[in-house]
C-alpha positions in Angstrom: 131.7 90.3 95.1 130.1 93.1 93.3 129.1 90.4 90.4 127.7 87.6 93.0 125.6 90.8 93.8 124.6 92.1 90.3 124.0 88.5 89.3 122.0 87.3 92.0 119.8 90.4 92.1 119.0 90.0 88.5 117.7 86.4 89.4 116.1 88.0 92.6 114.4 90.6 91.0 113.3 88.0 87.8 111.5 85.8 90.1 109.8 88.8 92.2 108.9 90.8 89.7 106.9 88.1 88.2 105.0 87.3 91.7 104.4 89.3 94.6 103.4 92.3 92.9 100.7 90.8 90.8 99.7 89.1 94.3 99.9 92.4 95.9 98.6 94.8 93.7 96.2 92.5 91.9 95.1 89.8 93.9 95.1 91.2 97.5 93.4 94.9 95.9 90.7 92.8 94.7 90.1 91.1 97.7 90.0 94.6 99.5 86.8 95.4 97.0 85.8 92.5 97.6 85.2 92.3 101.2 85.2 96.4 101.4 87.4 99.0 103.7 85.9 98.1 107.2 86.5 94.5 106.9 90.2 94.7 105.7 91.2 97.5 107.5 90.1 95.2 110.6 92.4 92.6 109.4 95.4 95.0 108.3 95.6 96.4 111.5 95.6 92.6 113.1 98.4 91.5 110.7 100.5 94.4 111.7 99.8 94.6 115.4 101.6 90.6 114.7 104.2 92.3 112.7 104.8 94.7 115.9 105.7 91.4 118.7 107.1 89.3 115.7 110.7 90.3 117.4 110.1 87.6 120.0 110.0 84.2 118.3 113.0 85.4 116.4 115.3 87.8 118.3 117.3 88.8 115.6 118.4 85.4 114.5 118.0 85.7 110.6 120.4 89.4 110.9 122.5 88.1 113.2 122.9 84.2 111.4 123.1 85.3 108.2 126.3 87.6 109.3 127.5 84.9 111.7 127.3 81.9 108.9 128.7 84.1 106.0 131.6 84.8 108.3 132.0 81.3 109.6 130.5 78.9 107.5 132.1 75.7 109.7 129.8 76.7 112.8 126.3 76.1 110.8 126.4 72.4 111.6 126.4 72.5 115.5 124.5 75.7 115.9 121.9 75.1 113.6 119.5 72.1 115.9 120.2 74.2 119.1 118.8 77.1 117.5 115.6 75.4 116.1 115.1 74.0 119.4 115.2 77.6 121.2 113.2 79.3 118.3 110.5 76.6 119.5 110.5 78.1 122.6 110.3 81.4 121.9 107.5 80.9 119.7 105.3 80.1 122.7 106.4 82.7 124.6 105.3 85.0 121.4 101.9 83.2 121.8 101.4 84.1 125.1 102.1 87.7 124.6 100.2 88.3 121.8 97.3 87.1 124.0 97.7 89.0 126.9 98.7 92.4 124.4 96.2 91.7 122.4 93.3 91.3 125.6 94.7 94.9 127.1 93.6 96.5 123.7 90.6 95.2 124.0 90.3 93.1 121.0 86.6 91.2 120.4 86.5 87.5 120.5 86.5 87.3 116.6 89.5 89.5 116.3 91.1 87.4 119.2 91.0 84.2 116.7 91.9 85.7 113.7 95.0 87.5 115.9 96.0 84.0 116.6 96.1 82.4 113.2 97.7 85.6 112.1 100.3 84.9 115.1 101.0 81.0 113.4 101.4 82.8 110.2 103.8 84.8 111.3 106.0 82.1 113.8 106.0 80.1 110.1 107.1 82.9 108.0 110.1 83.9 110.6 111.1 80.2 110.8 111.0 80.6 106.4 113.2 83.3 106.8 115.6 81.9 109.3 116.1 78.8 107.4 116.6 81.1 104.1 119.6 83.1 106.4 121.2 80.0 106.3 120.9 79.9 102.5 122.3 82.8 101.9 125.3 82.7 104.2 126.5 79.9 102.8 126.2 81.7 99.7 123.2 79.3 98.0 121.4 82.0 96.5 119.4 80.1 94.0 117.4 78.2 96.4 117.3 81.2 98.8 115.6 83.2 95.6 113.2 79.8 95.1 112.1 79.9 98.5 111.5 83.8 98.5 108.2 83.3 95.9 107.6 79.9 96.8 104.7 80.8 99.8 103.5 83.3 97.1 103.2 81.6 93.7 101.0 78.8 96.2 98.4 81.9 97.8 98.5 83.8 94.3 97.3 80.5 92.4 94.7 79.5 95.5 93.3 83.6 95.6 93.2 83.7 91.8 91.1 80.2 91.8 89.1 81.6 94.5 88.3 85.4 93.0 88.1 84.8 89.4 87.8 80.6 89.2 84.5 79.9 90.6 86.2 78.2 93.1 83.9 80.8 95.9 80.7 82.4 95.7 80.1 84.3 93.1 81.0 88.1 93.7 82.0 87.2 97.5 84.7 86.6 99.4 85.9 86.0 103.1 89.0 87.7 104.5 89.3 83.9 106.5 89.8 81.8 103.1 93.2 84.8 102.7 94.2 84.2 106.4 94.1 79.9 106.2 95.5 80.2 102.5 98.3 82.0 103.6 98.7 79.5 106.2 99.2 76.9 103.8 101.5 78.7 101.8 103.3 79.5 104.1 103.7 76.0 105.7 104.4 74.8 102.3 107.6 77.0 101.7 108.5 75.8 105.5 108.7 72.3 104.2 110.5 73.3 101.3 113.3 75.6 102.9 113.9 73.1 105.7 114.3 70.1 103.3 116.7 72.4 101.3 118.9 73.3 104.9 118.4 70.2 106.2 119.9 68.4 103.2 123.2 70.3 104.2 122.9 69.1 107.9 125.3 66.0 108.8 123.8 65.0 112.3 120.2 66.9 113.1 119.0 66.4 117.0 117.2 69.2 118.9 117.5 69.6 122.2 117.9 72.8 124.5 121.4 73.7 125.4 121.0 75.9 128.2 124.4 77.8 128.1 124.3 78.5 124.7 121.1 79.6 124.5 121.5 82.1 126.9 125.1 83.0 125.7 123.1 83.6 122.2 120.4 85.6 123.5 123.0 87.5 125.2 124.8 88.3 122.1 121.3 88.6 120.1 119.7 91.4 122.1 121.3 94.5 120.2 119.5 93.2 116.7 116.7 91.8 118.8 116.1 95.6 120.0 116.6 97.1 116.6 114.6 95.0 114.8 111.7 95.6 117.7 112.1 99.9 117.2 112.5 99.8 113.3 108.6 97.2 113.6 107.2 99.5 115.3 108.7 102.8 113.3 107.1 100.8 110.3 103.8 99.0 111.5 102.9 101.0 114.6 100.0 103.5 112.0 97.6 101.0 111.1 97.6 99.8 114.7 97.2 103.5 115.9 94.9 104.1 113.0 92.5 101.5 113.9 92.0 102.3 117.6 91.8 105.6 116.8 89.7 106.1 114.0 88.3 102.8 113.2 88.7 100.4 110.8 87.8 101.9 107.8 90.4 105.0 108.1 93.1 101.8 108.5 91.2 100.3 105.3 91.7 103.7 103.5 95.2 103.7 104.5 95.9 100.0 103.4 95.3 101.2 100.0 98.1 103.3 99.5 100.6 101.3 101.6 100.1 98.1 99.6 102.2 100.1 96.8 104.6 101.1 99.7 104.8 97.1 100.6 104.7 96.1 96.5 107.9 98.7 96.0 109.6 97.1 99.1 109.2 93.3 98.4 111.8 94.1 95.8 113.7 96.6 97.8 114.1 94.0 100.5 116.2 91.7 97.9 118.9 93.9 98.2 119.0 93.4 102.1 119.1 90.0 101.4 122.1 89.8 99.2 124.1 92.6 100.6 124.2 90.8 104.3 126.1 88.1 103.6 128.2 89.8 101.0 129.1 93.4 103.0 130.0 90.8 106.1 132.3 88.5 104.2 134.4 91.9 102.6 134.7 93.7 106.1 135.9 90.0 107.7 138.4 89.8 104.5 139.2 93.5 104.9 138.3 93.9 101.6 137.0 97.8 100.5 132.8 98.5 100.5 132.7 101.5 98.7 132.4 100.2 94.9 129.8 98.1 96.0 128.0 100.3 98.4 127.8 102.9 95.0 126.5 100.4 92.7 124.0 99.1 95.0 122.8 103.1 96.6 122.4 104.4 92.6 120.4 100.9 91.6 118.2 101.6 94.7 118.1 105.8 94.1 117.2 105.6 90.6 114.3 102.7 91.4 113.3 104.8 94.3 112.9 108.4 92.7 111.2 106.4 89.5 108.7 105.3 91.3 108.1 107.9 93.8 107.4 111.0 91.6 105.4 108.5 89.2 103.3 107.8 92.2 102.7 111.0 93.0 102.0 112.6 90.2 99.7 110.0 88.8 98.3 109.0 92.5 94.6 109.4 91.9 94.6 107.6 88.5 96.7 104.8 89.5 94.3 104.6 93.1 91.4 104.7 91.0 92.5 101.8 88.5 92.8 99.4 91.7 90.4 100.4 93.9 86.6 100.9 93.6 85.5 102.6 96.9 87.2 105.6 98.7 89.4 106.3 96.2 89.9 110.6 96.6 91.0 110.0 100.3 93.3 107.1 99.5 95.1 109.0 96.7 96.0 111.6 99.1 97.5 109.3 101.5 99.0 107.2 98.9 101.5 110.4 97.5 102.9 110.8 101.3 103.2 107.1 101.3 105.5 106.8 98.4 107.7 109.5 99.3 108.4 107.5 102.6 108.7 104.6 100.3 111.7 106.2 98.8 113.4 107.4 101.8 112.7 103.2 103.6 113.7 101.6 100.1 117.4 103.2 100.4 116.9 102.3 104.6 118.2 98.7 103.0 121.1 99.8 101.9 122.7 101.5 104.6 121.3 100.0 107.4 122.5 96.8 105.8 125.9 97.8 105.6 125.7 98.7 109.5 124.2 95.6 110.5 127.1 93.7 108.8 129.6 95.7 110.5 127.8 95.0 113.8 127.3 98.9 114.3 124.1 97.9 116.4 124.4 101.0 119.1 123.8 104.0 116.6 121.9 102.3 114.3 119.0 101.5 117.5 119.8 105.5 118.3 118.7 106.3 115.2 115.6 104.2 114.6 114.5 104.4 118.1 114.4 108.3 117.7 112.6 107.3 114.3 110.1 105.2 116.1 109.4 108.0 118.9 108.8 110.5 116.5 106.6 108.3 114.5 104.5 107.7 117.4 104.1 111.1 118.5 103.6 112.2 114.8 100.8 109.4 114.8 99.0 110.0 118.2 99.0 114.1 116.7 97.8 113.9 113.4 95.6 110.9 113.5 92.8 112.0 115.4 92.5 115.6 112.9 93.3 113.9 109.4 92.6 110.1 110.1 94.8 108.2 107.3 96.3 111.0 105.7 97.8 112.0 108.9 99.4 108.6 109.2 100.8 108.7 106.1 102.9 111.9 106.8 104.0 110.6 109.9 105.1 107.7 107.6 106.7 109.9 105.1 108.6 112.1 108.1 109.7 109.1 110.1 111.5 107.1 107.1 113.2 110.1 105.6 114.7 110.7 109.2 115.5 107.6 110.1 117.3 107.4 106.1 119.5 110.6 106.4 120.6 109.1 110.3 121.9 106.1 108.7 123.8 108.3 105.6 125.0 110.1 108.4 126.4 107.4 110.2 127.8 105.1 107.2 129.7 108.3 105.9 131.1 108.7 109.8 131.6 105.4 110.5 133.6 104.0 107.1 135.5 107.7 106.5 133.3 108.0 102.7 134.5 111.3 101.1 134.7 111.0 97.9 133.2 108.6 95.2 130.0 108.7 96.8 126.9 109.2 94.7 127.2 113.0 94.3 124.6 114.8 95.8 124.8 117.2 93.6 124.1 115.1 90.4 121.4 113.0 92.8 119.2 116.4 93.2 120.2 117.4 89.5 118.5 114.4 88.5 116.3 114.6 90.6 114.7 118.5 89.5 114.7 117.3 85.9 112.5 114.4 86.7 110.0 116.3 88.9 109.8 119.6 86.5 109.0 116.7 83.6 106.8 114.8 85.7 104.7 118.9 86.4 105.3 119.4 82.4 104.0 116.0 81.1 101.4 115.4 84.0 100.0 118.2 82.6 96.3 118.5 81.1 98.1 120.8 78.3 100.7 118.4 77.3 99.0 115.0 78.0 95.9 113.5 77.5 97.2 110.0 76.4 96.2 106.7 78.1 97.3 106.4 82.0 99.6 103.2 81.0 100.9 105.2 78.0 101.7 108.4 80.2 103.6 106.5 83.2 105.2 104.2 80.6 106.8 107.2 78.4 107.1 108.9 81.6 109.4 106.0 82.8 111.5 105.4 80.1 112.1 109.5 79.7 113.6 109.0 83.2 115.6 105.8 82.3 116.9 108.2 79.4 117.4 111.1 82.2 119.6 108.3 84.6 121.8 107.1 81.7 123.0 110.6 80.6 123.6 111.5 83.7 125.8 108.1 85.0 123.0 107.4 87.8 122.5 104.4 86.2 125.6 103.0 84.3 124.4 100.7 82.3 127.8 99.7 80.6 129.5 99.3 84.1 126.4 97.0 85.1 127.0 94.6 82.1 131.0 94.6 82.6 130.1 93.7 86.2 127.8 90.8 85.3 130.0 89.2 82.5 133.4 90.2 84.6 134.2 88.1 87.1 135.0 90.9 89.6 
């Protein structure tokens, strides 16, 4: 199991890597000068007030069917049209209730239709991501990793043509030619992924079987309700940000949690993988704890890399996206990253507790997570605008992190052969005291590429001395068959 995990990451990572953050941090930064703070920070609080109800057309079906499918593989075939024809259903109900939430925060007609599309986009996306559960727990991890960059090769190719090609005006761009392209992305990888599942399919006929529908939703609530808390632990600022402060605050703010988003596209990959592979070893009885060490120090030396590079360097690497705002965005962007540590390792454990169907504590944790986060939000928003959200951000995910630690190490007995947490902060201090040393005027005054890239590697050095990252054990795993 541990090299079906190590091998598939690698391809993960390969295929990501070479995407979603150039779309991210290149293509979607640009469009941000383009079209200036106030007019994305409009549409980044839409997109995540649809991230916030997104619970609804899904109900914890890609958690719950990647699990159920890894674990019983024979029941895909008859469970699979009944489930499209309910997630049909549901989608209309999301429709409707995005309307009426979207009315009650009295949205203008123009953010009204551009909620809507954003709504489609989303009701597309979840149906990519249901159809890639089934991928995954039957164990095809190839396509699953095709159809992951798919939607985003297809919007990074029709952005690039459209900022840089001459395809639109020149110097000018409109946040609508992002919104439809992603909906044709998007629709696209739908195709795609359902010809890919479908292909496995011996008989396909939807229709709406009442019992098992609501024997499903039944048995679907728990992940329905944690995946609704941890939404709104994670999406709830911009939303806040935007009513309370206006758009350009949530524009501000968007700039620094594009890195957070960047950082956990690939953090995500690990959630994908470990599902399928932490529920077939507890249904087999087989022991976690190897794997659940290789995969936290991957994740903890990725994590602590790119957090203290991000905030010692926040203001240079701000200013070499962005053109406008760039002071108040840098401060917001170094509280952002260090809650982009403390969510990235969120995929580990709460992945592990989700396979073992340890729903109840996990929703006490994250739902305590969630209500801290708004109260942090409605607090320090109003007095420091984005930079207040962004330390409710940091606060929240290092919370809701060291709840989940605290559970997995209850939960499966862990004493021993953890990642040390003495050798963790060891590592840890080094970094940061050589991140102060070298960040400093005194010591460097070397190009901003050169500095993070020696920076970088000095830490890779720093993680292979110190066993963090075991570099031998990780090419014995890939080449073993273990």
């Amino acid at each position: 199991m541990r090299k079906t995990f190590v091998s598939n990451l690698v391809l993960l990572l390969a295929l990501n890597l070479l995407v979603k953050p150039f779309y991210v941090l290149g293509v979607e930064a640009e469009i941000q000068n383009r079209v200036g703070a106030d007019v994305f920070g409009s549409y980044f609080a839409l997109i995540n007030f649809s991230f916030l109800l997104n619970i609804l057309p899904d109900l914890g079906t890609t958690n719950w069917n990647t699990r159920n499918i890894a674990q019983h593989r024979f029941l895909f075939q008859k469970q699979f049209p009944k489930i499209i024809t309910l997630r049909l259903l549901l989608a209309l109900i999301y429709f409707i209730v995005v309307a009426i939430s979207g009315m009650s925060l009295k949205y203008t007609t123009g953010q009204m239709l551009v909620l809507s599309v954003l709504s489609l986009n989303q009701v597309i996306q979840l149906s990519i991501l249901y159809l890639r559960s089934n991928l995954a727990g039957m164990h095809l991890f190839r396509q699953d990793s095709f159809i992951s960059v798919l939607d985003r090769v297809i919007l990074t190719l029709h952005m690039s043509l459209l900022l840089w090609g001459g395809w639109g005006s020149s110097g000018t761009f409109r946040i609508s030619w992002l919104i439809w392209g992603q909906t044709f992305s998007l629709s696209v990888s739908l195709i795609v992924a359902f010809i890919f599942v479908f292909r496995k399919t011996k008989n396909f006929r939807l229709w709406l079987d009442i019992p098992f529908s609501r024997a499903l939703l039944k048995q679907r609530f728990p992940y329905a309700l944690l995946i609704f808390v941890s939404m709104i632990a994670y999406r709830i600022d911009s939303v806040m940000l935007e009513r309370i402060s206006g758009a350009t605050e949530a524009g501000i703010y968007a700039m620094g949690f594009r890195f957070f988003e960047a950082f956990n596209m690939i953090a995500y990959l690990f959630a994908v993988l470990l599902l399928p592979i932490f529920s077939g070893m507890i249904r087999r009885g087989e022991e976690i704890s190897p794997l659940l060490i290789l995969a936290s120090k991957l994740m903890l030396v990725g994590a602590w890399i790119i957090c203290i590079t991000c905030v010692f360097w926040s203001r240079e690497i701000i200013s070499l996206f962005y053109d406008h705002h760039t002071s108040e965005a840098a401060d917001a962007f170094t509280l952002l990253m260090i809650g982009c540590a403390g969510f990235s390792l969120q995929y580990i454990f709460g992945t592990l507790l989700t396979a073992r169907g340890n729903m109840r504590p996990m929703i006490y944790v994250v739902g305590a997570g969630m209500l801290i986060n708004i109260l942090l939000n409605g607090l320090l928003i109003p007095q420091w605008g984005a930079w207040g959200a962004a330390l409710s951000n940091a606060i929240t995910q290092c919370l809701i992190l060291a709840g989940q630690v605290i559970l997995v190490l209850k939960i499966f007995r862990i004493k021993t052969g953890f990642v040390p947490l003495q050798m963790t902060l060891f590592t840890t201090g080094v970094a940061l005291i050589a991140g102060m040393i070298y960040h400093s005027p005194a010591i460097n005054s070397g190009h901003l590429t050169y500095s993070i890239a020696v920076f970088i590697a000095a830490s890779l050095v720093l993680a292979l001395l110190t066993r963090m990252l075991d570099l031998k054990r990780f090419i014995q795993l890939v080449r073993s068959g273990e």
